[in-house]
C-alpha positions, 0 to 999 in steps of 0.5 A, a space after each residue: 772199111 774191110 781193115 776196120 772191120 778186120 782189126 777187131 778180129 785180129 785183135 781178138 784171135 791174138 787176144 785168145 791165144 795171149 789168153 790161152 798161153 796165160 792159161 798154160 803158163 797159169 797151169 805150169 805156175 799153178 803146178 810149181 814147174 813145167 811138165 816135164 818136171 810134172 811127168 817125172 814127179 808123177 812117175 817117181 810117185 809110181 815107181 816107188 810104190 811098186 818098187 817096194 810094195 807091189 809083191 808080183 813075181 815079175 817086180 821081184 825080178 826086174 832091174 829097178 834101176 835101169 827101169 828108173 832110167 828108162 821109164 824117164 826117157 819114156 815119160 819126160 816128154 809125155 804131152 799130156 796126161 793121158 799120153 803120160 798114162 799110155 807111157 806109164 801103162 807101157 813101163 810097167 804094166 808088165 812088171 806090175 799087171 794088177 796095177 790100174 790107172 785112172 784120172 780122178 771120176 773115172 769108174 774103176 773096176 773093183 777087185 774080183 778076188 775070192 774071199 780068202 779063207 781063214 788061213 788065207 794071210 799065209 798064202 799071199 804074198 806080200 812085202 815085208 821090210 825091217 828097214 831097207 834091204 839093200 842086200 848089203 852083208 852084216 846089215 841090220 836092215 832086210 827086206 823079204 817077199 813072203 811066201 814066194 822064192 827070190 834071187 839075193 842081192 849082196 856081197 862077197 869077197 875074197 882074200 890073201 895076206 902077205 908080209 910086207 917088210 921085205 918088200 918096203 919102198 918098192 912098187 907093187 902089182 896085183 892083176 888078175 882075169 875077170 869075167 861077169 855076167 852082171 843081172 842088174 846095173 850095180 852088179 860088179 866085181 873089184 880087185 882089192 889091194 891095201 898095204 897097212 903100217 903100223 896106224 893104219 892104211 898105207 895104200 889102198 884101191 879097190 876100183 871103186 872108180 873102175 868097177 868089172 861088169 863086162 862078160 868077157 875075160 880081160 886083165 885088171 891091175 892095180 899098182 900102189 907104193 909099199 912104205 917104209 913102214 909097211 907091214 902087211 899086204 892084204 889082197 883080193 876081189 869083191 863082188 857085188 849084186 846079181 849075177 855070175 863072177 868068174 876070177 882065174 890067174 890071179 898075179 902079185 910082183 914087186 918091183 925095186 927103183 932099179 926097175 927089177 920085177 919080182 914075182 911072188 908066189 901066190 898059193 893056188 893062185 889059179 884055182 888049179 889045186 883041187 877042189 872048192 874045199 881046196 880053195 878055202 884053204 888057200 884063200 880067205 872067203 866071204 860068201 854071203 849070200 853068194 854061193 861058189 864053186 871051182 869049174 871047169 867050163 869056162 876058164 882063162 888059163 889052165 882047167 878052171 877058174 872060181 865062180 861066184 854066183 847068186 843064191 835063190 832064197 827059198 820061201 823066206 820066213 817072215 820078219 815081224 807079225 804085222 804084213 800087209 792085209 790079204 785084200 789090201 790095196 793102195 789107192 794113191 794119187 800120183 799127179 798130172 790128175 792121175 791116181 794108181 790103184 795097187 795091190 799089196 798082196 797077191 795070190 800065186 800058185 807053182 807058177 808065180 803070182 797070179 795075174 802073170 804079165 802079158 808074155 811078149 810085153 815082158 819080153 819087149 821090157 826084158 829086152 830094153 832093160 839089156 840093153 843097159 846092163 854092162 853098158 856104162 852109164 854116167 850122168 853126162 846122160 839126161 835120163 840117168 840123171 832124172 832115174 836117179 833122182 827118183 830111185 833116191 827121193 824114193 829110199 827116202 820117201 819111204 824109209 827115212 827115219 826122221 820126217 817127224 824131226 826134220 821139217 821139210 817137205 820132201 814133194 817139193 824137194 823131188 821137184 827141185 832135185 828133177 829141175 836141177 837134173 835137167 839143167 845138170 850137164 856134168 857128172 860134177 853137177 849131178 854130185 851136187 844135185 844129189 848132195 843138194 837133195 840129201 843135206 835137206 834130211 839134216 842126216 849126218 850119216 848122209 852124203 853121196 860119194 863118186 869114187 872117180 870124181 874124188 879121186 880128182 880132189 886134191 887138198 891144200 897143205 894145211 887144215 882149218 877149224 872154226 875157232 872164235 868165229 873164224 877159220 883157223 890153221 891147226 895143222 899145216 904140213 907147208 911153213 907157209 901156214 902156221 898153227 894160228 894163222 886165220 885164213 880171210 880170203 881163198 881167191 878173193 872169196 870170205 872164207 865164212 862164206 865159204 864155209 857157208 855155201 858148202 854147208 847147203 850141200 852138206 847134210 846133218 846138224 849144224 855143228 857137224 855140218 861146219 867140222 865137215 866144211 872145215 874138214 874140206 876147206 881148200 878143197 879142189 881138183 889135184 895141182 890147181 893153184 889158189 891165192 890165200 889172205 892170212 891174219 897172222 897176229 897184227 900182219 896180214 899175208 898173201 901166201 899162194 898154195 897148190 892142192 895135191 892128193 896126199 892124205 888129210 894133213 894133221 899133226 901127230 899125237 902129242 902123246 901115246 894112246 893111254 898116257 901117265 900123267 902127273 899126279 896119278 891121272 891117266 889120259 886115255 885116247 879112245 879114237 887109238 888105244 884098242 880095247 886090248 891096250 886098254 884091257 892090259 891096263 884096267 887094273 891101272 885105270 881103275 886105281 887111278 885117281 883121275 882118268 881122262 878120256 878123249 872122244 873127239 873122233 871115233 872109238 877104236 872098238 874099245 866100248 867095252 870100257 863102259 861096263 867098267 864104269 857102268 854101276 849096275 847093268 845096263 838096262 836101257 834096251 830101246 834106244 835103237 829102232 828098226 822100223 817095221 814097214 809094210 806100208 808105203 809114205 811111212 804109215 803104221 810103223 811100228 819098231 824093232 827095238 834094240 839096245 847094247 845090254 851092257 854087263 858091269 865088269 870088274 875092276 871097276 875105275 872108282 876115280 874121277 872121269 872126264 870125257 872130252 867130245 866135240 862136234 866130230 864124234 858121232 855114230 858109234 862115238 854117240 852110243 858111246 857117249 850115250 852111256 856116259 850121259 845116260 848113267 852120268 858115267 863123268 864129267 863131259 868136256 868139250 862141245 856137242 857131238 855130231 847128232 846122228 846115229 844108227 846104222 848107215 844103210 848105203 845104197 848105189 846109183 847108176 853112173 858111179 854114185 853110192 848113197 850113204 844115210 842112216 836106216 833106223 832111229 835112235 833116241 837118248 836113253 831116256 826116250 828124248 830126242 837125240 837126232 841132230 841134238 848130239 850129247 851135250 857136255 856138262 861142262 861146256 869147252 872151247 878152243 880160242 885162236 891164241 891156245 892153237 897158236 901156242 900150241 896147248 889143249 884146251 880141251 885136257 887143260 879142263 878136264 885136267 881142272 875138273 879132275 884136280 878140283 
């Protein structure tokens, strides 16, 4: 009787905790994914409205970075909400002491600030941002803090030239000691070396694989080839962030094949003659906004070395008209229930902004956060991962330019980037995590670099492109593969289908997607052997290949840069020929009586053609736009608008003009072909171009990964949509399997046809 009378309540005690763990599964469900997941979503939220909006003097001068990373180790495994709050109040309550969070109902206290006086809006201090200052140097995008001094993020360098002829099939070597004092995570310091022949680069490091952070004095080398067609050696150092860069003994020898090492002399290699004066005259220098100096303080060798350090910027002046007002606040909600109530101005006096941080909190975050500085940091760790993920969704979150055009709904992407972090172990899988998240902006600019792991890569000896709906050989460096040749298979994969996966990691329109996928068709880690199915006429072959880090294979020009040919048309390259090589021959060109000009790549700083096209000056002066931003989630933007301002020039080329483009111009290749749409400035040849430009505007993460994307909009002349739509040609042109196998250029034989109608 008692076990009958015990059964029921068993039975319901089981029954309420099944109930409850539906409750939570139910919640978790509800919530999209598990808590941690939740906790990281609500403090990617938080941190980058105080990031880029919160003015205090105690934001302005915290590693942001490193407080991504160490904010998520902190909240990840919050419980609940209200320990996720205490965690939350714990990062940054010192970096942001007028902040308030609260759980939705709960009374908040308002603000006491005293009414402001009349003049009050130039007193406070406030953010400013025309685009994204990232502190890159010649960018177009700056952010400022109004009314308060900063310390500059951004770059410098330094460098020497050298002949390199005499010096032609040896082995060269730069070294030098370096020492920094990094203020941040991605402050650091490179040495630079590249050897450059007659088309270009012949080598070139610039340890972007190997970056100096380490405050203590060490030696670094790079040793690279000199080729037999070598011209010149360029050499030098790089600094980046916040912080002090110390160089001293700078070192370059040469070594021949039978082993025999040369020295060669280096003017003021050591910084021992004179003074900074001294130095510019020995050294080539970029400096902004860094200062330096000769000192003797602190030195390798000798009695002094250079030092790079940071410029503090005194009040800056503001950027736009428009700022934050004087008493305003966002009032977000940031997930798990809470929502976060921050001041986007504030008062400050000779001391700082005014509330001013507790003290010892400060000091307790000031002292983990040093912990990480000149401490490498790879992906390999959990927290840097999930900082990651939210440094980057929050560039995106409040300065990307095309959320109008690119449907996608970026909240759900950080909750799907956080969750593949989490299951991330490798720095290889966090690659493809953050390229994952970035292909979703459909931005041809974007893409995430990680100059260690590429340098992994190597490539196979031949080059495919998307032809008649299959991949097809254009180039080949192996007799194995021959122009023509359809690849089907790359260990015993669809080759359409691997084109296809690739592309989801891939960000931009469609057709720039497949020529980068192409691009890097075959691609692997450097010597790994794979089998290949090829379609060659009626045969199908297997042929194995092994991938090796020489350059992209391609074949050489079939013809000079500006080439005469028959019947009085010239064809000019724009992706070789120099503005000075086209310049010695206007007078040519603009007798001609057809002019063929080929765009399928980028110009070689040769835009100044067009004004010898242009038939009256050029007055379409708003096709680029800077974003005005005081705002976060993108509200109130107003824009910048900039524009080329073209002149007309003399002579001007009176006869037919075709351009040829495809799917690999873009940026710079579009302003270029924008004219040439706009002002129908000819025919267009070829297919559409790649659909994204604007400045890019790049960016660093902890562990190794650089960020590029594109900072401002640009539309088409005519005020039309130009993002992932491309210029579009007149005369639309393909190439077929056949022509490649021949040998022949489909793209010159139309416009050749245009011209001779």
């Amino acid at each position: 009787m008692k076990r009958a009378r015990c059964a029921p309540a068993i039975f319901c005690m089981f029954l309420v905790v099944f109930l409850a763990l539906c409750a939570v599964r139910s919640v978790v469900r509800d919530s999209g994914t598990t808590p941690p997941v939740q906790n990281l979503r609500t403090l990617a939220k938080l941190y980058g409205y105080l990031r880029y909006f919160h003015p205090s003097d105690e934001a302005a001068r915290v590693d942001w970075d490193t407080l991504a990373i160490l904010a998520a180790g902190k909240v990840k495994n919050a419980p609940d909400a209200k320990a996720l709050k205490a965690a939350l109040e714990e990062v940054f309550r010192p970096v942001a002491p007028s902040m308030t969070l609260y759980f939705k109902g709960e009374k908040v206290p308002t603000s006491t600030r005293p009414a402001a006086s009349p003049d009050a809006a130039s007193k406070f201090v406030s953010w400013q941002h025309l685009g994204l200052g990232t502190g890159t140097a010649n960018s177009a995008y700056r952010s400022v803090r109004l009314n308060r001094p900063s310390e500059l993020s951004g770059e410098a360098s330094m460098g020497k030239r050298l002949d390199a002829a005499k010096h032609a099939g040896k082995t060269l070597k730069l070294s030098a000691w370096v020492k920094v004092h990094p203020r941040d995570t991605n402050s650091r310091a490179q040495l630079w070396l590249r050897v450059t022949g007659p088309s270009g680069p012949r080598f070139f490091d610039n340890m972007s694989d190997r970056p100096i952070t380490t405050p203590e004095w060490a030696e670094y080398t790079i040793t690279g080839p000199i080729a037999a067609d070598a011209q010149y050696i360029v050499f030098g150092a790089l600094i980046y962030g916040r912080g002090e860069f110390l160089f001293d003994d700078f070192r370059f020898s040469v070594t021949d094949a039978q082993g025999h090492e040369e020295a060669l002399a280096i003017t003021n290699a050591g910084f021992e003659e004179g003074d900074t004066e001294a130095v510019q005259k020995a050294w080539q220098i970029g400096n902004p906004p860094m200062e330096f100096r000769v000192q003797e303080n602190d030195v390798h060798g000798g009695k002094r070395a250079l030092l790079f350090s940071t410029k503090v910027q005194p009040f800056a002046a503001p950027l736009f008209e428009t700022r934050a007002p004087a008493d305003g606040v966002i009032d977000k909600e940031i997930g798990r229930g809470l929502h976060a109530r921050i001041p986007l101005a504030l008062e400050s006096d000779g001391q700082g902004t005014i509330p001013r941080a507790n003290a010892e909190d400060l000091e307790r975050l000031r002292a983990a956060l040093d912990g990480f500085v000149g401490t490498p940091l790879s992906a390999g760790n959990e927290s840097v991962r999930l900082g990651d993920v939210v440094i980057a969704w929050n560039v995106f979150q409040h300065f990307y330019p095309y959320f109008d055009i690119v449907k996608v709904d970026w909240d759900a992407i950080l909750i799907r980037s956080l969750e593949r972090a989490f299951s991330d172990r490798t720095e290889e899988e966090f690659l493809r995590t953050l390229s994952w998240m970035v292909a979703r902006l459909d931005d041809g600019h974007g893409r995430i670099n990680h100059a260690a792991l590429q340098n992994k890569l190597g490539q196979p000896a031949f080059r495919v492109e998307w032809i008649e709906g299959k991949a097809v050989v254009t180039a080949s460096r192996d007799a194995s593969f021959r122009r023509g040749d359809i690849v089907l298979v790359v260990d015993g994969k669809n080759a359409e289908d691997i084109l296809r996966e690739e592309e989801e990691y891939i960000s931009g329109s469609p057709q720039w997607k497949r020529v980068r996928s192409t691009a890097q068709f075959g691609f692997g880690p450097a010597g790994t052997k794979s089998l290949a199915k090829l379609r060659r006429g009626q045969d199908v072959l297997e042929v194995a290949f092994e991938r090796s880090a020489q350059a992209p294979v391609s074949d050489p020009p079939a013809r000079p840069p500006i080439d005469k040919l028959k019947d009085g048309v010239f064809y000019v390259d724009l992706s070789r020929a120099s503005w000075t090589d086209i310049n010695a021959r206007i007078q040519e060109l603009a007798a001609a009586r057809g002019v063929v000009f080929d765009l399928r790549g980028y110009p070689n700083g040769n835009h100044r053609l067009l004004c010898h096209l242009l038939p009256q000056p050029d007055t379409s002066s708003a096709w680029m736009k800077i974003p005005r931003i005081v705002l976060p989630d993108r509200e109130g933007w107003a824009y910048q608008e900039v524009g080329w301002n073209l002149p007309t020039a003399s002579p001007r080329i009176g006869g037919r003009v075709v351009f040829m483009t495809d799917g690999r111009a873009i940026s710079y290749a579009e302003s270029f072909m924008s004219f040439v749409e706009h002002y129908k400035l000819g025919e267009i040849v070829g297919e559409p171009t790649a659909g994204a430009n604007g400045n890019v505007n790049p960016f660093t993460l902890p562990g190794g990964y650089s960020v590029i994307w594109t900072g401002m909009r640009v539309i088409k002349h005519d005020g039309s949509k130009h993002h992932t739509v491309g210029v579009l040609p007149t005369i639309p042109c393909h190439r077929t399997v056949a022509g490649v196998a021949a040998g022949r250029d489909e793209f010159l034989e139309k416009a050749l046809e245009v011209i001779n109608k």
